[in-house]
N, C-alpha and C positions, 0 to 999 in steps of 0.2 A: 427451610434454610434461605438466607438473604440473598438476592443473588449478588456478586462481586463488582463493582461499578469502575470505572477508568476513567480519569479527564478527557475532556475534549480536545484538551491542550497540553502539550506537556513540555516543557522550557529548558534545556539544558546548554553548556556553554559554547558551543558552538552545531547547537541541533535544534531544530522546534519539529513536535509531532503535534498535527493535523489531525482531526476525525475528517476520513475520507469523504469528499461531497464532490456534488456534479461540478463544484468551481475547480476544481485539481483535473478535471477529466481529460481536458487537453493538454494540457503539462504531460499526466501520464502514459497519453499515445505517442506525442513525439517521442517521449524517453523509453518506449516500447520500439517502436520506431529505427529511431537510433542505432538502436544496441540489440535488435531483435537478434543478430548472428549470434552474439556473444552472450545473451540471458536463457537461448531457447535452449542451452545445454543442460541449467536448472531448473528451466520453470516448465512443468509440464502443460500451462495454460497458454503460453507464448503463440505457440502455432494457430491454436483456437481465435487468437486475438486478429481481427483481420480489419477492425475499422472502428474507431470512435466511438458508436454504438454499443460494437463489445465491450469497450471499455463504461460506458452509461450503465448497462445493464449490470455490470459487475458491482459497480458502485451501488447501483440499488442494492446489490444482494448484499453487500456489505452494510448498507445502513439497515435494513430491517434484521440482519442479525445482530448489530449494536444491540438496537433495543430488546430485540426479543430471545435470543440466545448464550448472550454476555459473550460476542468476538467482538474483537477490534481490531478496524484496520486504519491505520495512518498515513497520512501523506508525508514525505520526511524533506522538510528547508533546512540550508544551512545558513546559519548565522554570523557574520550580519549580509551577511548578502542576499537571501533572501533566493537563494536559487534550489529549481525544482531536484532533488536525488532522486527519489523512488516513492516506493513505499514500503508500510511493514505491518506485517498482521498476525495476530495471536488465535488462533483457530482450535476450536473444540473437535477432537477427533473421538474414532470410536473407543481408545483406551487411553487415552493421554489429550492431553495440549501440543499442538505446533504450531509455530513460528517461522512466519514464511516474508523473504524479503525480497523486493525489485530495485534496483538501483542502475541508473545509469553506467557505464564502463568505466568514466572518466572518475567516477565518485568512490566506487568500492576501496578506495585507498593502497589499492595495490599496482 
């Protein structure tokens, strides 16, 4: 079976999704940063996250599973502006797919 492939890029009208790469990696610690009070209630990784680094290392783990496991994780801009949100990642689990998202406070829209 083929395996399932995803843009690097993906353009929508007021969103652009990113393949996560070490150029986002500081965006993503301040916007971890930030908002660590208010993200650490969902993300179970939040606490783990304590320096740049973690966030480097995460990224690697994210791009060798692009290639080699078919997840994907994205950095998410808004359009036109061009400002960092989060990110967002489709994750192969043990009996399903999840879908796991970081965004800054001010972004989540609510």
């Amino acid at each position: 079976m083929e395996k399932f492939k995803l843009s690097e890029s993906i353009l929508a009208d007021h969103l652009i999704l990113l393949k996560r790469s070490h150029e986002h990696d500081e965006e993503m610690w301040r916007a971890i940063e930030e908002s660590r009070a208010f993200i650490r209630e969902y993300l179970f990784w939040v606490d783990g996250t304590q320096s740049l680094s973690d966030v480097e290392k995460a990224t690697d783990m994210f791009f060798k599973a692009w290639d080699e496991d078919g997840e994907w994780c994205y950095s998410l801009y808004s359009v036109p502006e061009n400002d960092f949100l989060g990110c967002i990642g489709v994750h192969n689990g043990p009996r399903n797919w999840v879908i796991g998202c970081a965004c800054r406070k001010p972004a989540r829209g609510t």
